[in-house]
Every structure is written in structure tokens, then in C-alpha cells.
C-alpha positions in Angstrom: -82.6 42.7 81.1 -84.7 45.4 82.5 -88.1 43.2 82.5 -89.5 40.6 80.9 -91.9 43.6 78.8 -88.4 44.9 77.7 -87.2 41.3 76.8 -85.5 40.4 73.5 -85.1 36.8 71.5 -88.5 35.4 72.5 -89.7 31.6 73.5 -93.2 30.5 72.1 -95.7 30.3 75.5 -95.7 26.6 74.8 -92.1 26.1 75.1 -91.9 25.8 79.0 -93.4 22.7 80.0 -94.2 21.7 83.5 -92.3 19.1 83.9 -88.4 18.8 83.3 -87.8 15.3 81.3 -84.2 16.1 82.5 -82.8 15.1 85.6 -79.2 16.4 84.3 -77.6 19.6 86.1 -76.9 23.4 84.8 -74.8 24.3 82.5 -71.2 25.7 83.6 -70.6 29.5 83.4 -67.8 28.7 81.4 -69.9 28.0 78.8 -71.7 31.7 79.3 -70.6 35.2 79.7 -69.9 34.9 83.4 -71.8 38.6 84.9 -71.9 39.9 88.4 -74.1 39.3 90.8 -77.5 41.0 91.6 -76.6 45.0 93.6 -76.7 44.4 97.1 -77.4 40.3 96.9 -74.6 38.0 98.5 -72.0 35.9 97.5 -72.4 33.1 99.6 -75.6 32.8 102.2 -75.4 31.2 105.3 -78.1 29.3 107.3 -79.3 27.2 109.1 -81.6 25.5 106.0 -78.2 25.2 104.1 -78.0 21.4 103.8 -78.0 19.0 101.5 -80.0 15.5 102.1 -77.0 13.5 103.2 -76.9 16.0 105.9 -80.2 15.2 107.3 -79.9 11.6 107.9 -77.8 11.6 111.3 -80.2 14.2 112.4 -83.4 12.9 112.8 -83.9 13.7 116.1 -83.6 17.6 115.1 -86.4 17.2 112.2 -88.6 14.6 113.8 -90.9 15.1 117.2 -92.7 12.4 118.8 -95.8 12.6 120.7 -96.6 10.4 124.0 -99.9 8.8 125.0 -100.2 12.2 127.1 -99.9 14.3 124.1 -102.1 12.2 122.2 -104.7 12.1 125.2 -104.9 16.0 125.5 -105.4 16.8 121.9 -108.8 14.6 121.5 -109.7 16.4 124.4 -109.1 19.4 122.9 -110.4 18.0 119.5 -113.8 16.7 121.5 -114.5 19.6 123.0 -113.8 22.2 119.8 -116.2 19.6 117.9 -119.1 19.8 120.8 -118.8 24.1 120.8 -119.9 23.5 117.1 -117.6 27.0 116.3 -116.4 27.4 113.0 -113.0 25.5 111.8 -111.6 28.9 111.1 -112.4 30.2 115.0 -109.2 28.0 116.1 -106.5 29.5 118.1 -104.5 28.2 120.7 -107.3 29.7 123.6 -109.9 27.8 121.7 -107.7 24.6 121.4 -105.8 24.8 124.4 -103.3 22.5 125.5 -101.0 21.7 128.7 -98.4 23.8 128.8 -95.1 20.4 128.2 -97.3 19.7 125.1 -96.9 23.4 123.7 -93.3 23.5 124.9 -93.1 21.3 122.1 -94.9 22.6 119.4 -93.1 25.8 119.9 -90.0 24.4 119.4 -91.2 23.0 116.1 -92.1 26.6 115.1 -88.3 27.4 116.1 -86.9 24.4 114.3 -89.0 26.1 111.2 -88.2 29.5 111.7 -84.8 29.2 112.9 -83.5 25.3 112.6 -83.5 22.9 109.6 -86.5 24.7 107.8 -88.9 21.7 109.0 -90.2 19.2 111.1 -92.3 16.1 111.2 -94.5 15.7 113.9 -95.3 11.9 114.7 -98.0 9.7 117.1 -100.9 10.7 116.1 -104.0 7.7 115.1 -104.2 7.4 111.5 -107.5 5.1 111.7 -110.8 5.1 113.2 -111.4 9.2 113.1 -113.6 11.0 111.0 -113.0 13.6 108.4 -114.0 16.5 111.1 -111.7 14.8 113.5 -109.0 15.4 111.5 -109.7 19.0 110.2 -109.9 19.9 114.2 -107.2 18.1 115.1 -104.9 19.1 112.1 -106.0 22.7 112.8 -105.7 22.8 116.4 -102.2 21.2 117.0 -100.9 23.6 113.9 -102.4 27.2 115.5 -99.5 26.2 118.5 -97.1 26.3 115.9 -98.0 29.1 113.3 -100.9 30.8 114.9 -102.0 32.5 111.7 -103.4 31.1 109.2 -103.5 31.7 105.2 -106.3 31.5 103.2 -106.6 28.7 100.5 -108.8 30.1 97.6 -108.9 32.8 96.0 -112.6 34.3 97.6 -110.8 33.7 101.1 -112.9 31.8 102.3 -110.9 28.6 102.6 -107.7 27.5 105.7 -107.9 23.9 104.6 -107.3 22.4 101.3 -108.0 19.0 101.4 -105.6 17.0 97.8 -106.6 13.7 96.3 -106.2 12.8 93.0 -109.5 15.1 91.4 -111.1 13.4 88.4 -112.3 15.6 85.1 -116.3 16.1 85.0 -116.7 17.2 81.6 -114.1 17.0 78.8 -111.1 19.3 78.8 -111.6 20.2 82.4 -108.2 21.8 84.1 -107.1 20.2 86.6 -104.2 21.7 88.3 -101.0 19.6 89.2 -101.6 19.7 92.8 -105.0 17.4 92.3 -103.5 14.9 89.9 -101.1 11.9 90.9 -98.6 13.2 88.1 -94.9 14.8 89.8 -95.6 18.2 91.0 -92.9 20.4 90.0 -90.4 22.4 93.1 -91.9 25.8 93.8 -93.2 27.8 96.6 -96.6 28.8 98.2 -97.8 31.7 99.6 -97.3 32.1 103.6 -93.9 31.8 105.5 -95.0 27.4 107.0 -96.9 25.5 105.5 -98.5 22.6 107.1 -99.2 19.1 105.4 -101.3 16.3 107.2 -100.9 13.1 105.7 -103.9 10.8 107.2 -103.4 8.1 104.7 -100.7 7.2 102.0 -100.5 5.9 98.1 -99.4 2.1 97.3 -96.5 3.5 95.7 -94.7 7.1 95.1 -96.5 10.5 96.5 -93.6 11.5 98.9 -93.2 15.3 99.3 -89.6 16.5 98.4 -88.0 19.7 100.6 -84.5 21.2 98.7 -82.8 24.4 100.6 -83.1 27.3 99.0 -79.8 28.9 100.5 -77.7 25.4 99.0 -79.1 25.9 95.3 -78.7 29.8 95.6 -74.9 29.6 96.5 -74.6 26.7 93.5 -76.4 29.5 91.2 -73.9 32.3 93.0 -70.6 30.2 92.2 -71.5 28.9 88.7 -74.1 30.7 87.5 -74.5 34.3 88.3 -76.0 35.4 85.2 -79.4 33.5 86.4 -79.8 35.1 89.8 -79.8 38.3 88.1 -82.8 37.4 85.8 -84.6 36.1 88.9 -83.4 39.1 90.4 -85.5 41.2 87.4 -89.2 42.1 87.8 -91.2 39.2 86.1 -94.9 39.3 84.6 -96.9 36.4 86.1 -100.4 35.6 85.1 -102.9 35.6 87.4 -104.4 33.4 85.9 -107.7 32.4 88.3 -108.4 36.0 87.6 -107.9 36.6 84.2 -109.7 40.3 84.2 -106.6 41.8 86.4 -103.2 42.6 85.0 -100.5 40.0 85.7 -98.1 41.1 88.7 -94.9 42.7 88.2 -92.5 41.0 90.8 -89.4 39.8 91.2 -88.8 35.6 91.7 -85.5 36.3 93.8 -85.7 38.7 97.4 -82.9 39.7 99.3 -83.8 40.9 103.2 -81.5 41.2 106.4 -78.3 40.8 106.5 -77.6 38.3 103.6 -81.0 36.6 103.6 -82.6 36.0 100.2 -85.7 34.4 99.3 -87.3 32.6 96.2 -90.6 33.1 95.6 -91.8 31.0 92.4 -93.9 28.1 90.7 -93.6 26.8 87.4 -97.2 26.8 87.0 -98.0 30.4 85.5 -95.1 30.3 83.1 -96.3 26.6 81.1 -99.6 25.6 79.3 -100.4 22.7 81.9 -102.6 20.0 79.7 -104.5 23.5 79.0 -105.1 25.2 81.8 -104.5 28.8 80.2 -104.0 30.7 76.9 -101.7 33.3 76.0 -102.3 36.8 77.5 -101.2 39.5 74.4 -100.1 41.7 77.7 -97.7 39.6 78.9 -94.8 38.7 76.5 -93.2 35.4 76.0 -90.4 34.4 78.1 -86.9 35.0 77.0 -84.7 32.0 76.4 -82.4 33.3 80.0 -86.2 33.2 81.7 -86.8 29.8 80.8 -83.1 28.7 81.5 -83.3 29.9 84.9 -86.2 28.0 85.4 -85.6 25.0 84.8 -82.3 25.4 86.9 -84.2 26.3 89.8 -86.5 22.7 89.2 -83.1 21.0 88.1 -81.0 22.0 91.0 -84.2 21.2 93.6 -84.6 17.8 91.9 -80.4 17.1 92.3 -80.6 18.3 95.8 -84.0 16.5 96.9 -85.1 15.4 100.4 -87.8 12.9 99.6 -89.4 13.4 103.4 -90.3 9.5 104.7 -93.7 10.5 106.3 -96.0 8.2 108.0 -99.7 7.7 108.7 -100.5 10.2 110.7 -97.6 12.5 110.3 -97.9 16.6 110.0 -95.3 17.9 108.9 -94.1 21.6 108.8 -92.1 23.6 106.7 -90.5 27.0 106.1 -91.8 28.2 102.7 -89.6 31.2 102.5 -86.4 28.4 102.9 -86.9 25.5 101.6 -88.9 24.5 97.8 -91.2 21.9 98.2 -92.7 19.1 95.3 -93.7 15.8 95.5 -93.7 12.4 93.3 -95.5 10.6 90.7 -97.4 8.5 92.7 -100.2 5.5 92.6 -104.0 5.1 93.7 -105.8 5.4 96.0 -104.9 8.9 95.8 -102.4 10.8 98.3 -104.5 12.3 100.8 -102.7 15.0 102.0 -104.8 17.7 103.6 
């Protein structure tokens, strides 16, 4: 398959839902025409994010870093005096939230536990009461330019650093609200950056965990047993932009390859399905093939099988390596998750 314009035997737009009902695994290759890998894409990746969640439990102290009464102390000094500058949110760095020198010790190493460790890291002590909601952007923002000391932009006028999700509630019938703003599962995918940063001041009665799976573990189960499927990933793709429906989609591939042996997969489910509405058919971009869709859902199936449901507390930020590890969360209950 040369790309998904050239594709043959056709899937209805409609056919991809969001969310898998399955919980199953993939399908053998003995049950397919077993192909060759992707040119110039490995066999078998090694990494340090190769592990599966019965790996992680002995290892807390590689994944988790505590903050003392000292750490905590110096921050809302930091915090205090960004807040009394009045200077922008977005004017943060580490001179304009600076911090003793032990403290950043530490957040650097949770940057190289990202970057060249596990993939991610919880970072645990701070108050998860009594602070306002400009408390805890400045804090939040502060404590993460030590770790990643650029920062993406959240919407699509780039305006935005900080996306602040609860459970969002329609205005006017048929609204679209995307997955990330309702309390139903959010599906395994990837966003754009190379860490992403979740705060979590507060937490649901039930469900709402976010769920890391390694990319290297479900690309070497896909290598083994179903090669076929890396090469369509491998293949250009035609995604829907669909918050700006007067450009052409992008032609990319879902599956990168850098280094020596590196790879990378860069996806969400969301411009491929019809979520409760949010977008029509484009007559530019053809349907999916049956391969497209069945590589899909192996990527959410073999995420789901391979889950790290992350036990966050009040007050946690945790950080992540987007370009390593897929991320989703649960189903969960009000009041809503407030993740920021």
C-alpha cells in the first residue's frame, strides 16, 4: 500500500469507532500473509521505556520523586514572588522561577529519567488544598520549566501553554465535545511535543487514572507477530485537520524510525472515527482500508493489554515522554478529573 489515496477495499468513515468494545489481543500472523518489515526499520528495539507494568512495581523509587519541606518552602517562594511581578504565565523560565540549586538537581534528573530512564516520573509533596487556581498554574508552570524548559502551545491560535480538563458540559444541542473534556475512557494515543506534563490538583470518586504503555514493548509484539501492520503505519496516512477544515489533511506517516534503531509512534484515534459527531466526511480524504483500521485498533488493543494505570495523588505532576510511551486514561466519575 503506497498511501491511503492509493488504497483498495474500502471501510465506510463510520466504521472506526473511538472506543475498542474489545479488550481481546491481535490476531496471529499465522492467520495472515506474514511480509517483511518496514526498509531500514528494526527487528527488535531496545530501551530503556521497554517494560511491561509488572516491571514497574519494584521500581518505584526510579519513577517516583519526593519533595521535602525545603523543596516545598522554595517553590511558594518562587510561586509568591512570580505572582507579585504580575508577568505573564507564559514569561516562565527557570531565571524567572528560580530555585536552589539541590532542588533543580532533582528536577533535572526527572528530565533524564524522561528522556533517557523509564519514559516518566511522578513528582510528589506538593499541597493539594488551600491554593488558588493562579497558585497552581504558577506553580505547575514554574517547577515544570526545570524539567522541559520549552513549552508547547495548547490551541490551535497559539495562544495557550495550559490546558486546564474537567468534564465540559454541551451549551446548545449537538455541541462536540472532544474525549479529552468528557469523563468517558480516552482512547491510547500521542500528543504533540516530546514530555508532557499532567498536574493533578484534585481526583474523581472513582476511575480517571491516566494509563502509560511503551511504545518500544508493543512495537517489538507488532515486529514478531505482526509485521504486515508496522508497514501500513509505516505508509503515509491522510489525517484530517479537522479544527481547520479549509486546509488539506496532512500526509504523514503514524510509525518513525530515527537513530540507531529508535522508532516512534505518532497517532490518535481521534481523526480517523466520527466521535458522537464531531466531524463529517472530507471527499479528499478516502476511507480507511480494512489493514488501516486493523492496525489501529492493535495499537489501542496492545496499549490497553500492556497498561500502566499510574496511581497518582493529590498534588502529583507527573511527566512523561511522548515520543515513548502512549498515554489514555479511564472512564471515570464526578466531580470531574481535574487534571491541568
Amino acid at each position: 500500500m503506497d498511501s491511503v489515496g492509493g488504497a483498495m477495499n474500502g471501510t465506510k468513515f463510520t466504521d472506526l469507532p473511538y472506543e475498542l468494545a474489545s479488550k481481546g489481543d491481535i490476531r496471529p500472523s499465522g492467520t495472515h500473509q506474514v511480509s517483511q518489515l518496514p526498509a531500514s526499520f528494526p527487528s527488535h528495539v531496545e530501551s530503556p521505556m521497554l517494560w511491561k507494568p509488572a516491571d514497574l512495581a519494584q521500581k518505584s523509587d526510579q519513577w517516583i520523586s519526593y519533595l521535602g519541606e525545603e523543596d516545598v518552602s522554595a517553590i511558594e517562594q518562587s510561586m509568591d514572588a512570580f505572582i507579585a511581578s504580575k508577568a505573564d504565565l507564559q514569561t516562565i523560565t527557570p531565571e524567572t522561577f528560580p530555585l536552589p540549586q539541590s532542588l533543580t538537581a532533582k528536577l533535572h534528573s526527572i528530565s533524564e529519567c524522561c528522556y533517557n530512564g523509564l519514559g516518566f516520573c511522578i513528582l510528589r509533596g506538593f499541597p493539594s488544598s488551600n491554593i488558588s487556581q493562579l497558585e497552581k498554574a504558577v506553580l505547575f508552570g514554574g517547577v515544570s520549566a526545570h524539567v522541559a524548559s520549552e513549552r508547547g502551545f495548547q490551541d490551535i491560535d497559539r495562544k495557550h501553554v495550559l490546558a486546564h480538563l474537567f468534564k465540559r458540559y454541551a451549551t446548545s444541542p449537538g455541541e462536540y465535545i472532544p474525549p479529552s473534556f468528557d469523563n468517558t475512557p480516552l482512547a491510547f494515543h500521542t500528543d504533540d511535543g516530546d514530555i508532557v506534563a499532567l498536574y493533578y490538583p484534585s481526583f474523581t470518586e472513582k476511575g480517571g487514572k491516566t494509563q502509560l504503555a511503551s511504545q518500544p514493548l508493543i512495537y517489538n509484539e507488532l515486529a514478531m507477530n505482526r509485521p504486515d501492520l508496522l508497514k501500513v503505519l509505516a505508509d503515509e496516512w491522510l489525517i484530517d485537520r479537522y479544527y481547520r477544515p479549509d486546509l488539506p489533511p496532512r500526509q504523514v506517516p503514524l510509525l518513525h524510525h530515527y537513530g540507531e534503531g529508535d522508532i516512534t509512534i505518532q497517532y490518535t484515534r481521534l481523526p480517523f472515527s466520527r466521535y458522537k459527531g464531531s466531524r463529517a466526511p472530507r471527499p479528499d480524504i478516502p476511507p480507511l482500508t480494512s489493514e488501516q483500521i486493523e492496525a489501529l485498533d492493535a495499537l489501542q488493543t496492545l496499549a490497553t493489554k500492556n497498561s500502566f494505570p499510574v496511581p497518582t495523588q493529590s498534588g502529583d505532576i507527573l511527566f512523561f515522554n511522548n515520543m515513548g510511551l502512549f498515554h489514555g486514561r479511564e472512564s471515570y466519575e464526578e466531580p470531574g478529573n481535574a487534571e491541568t
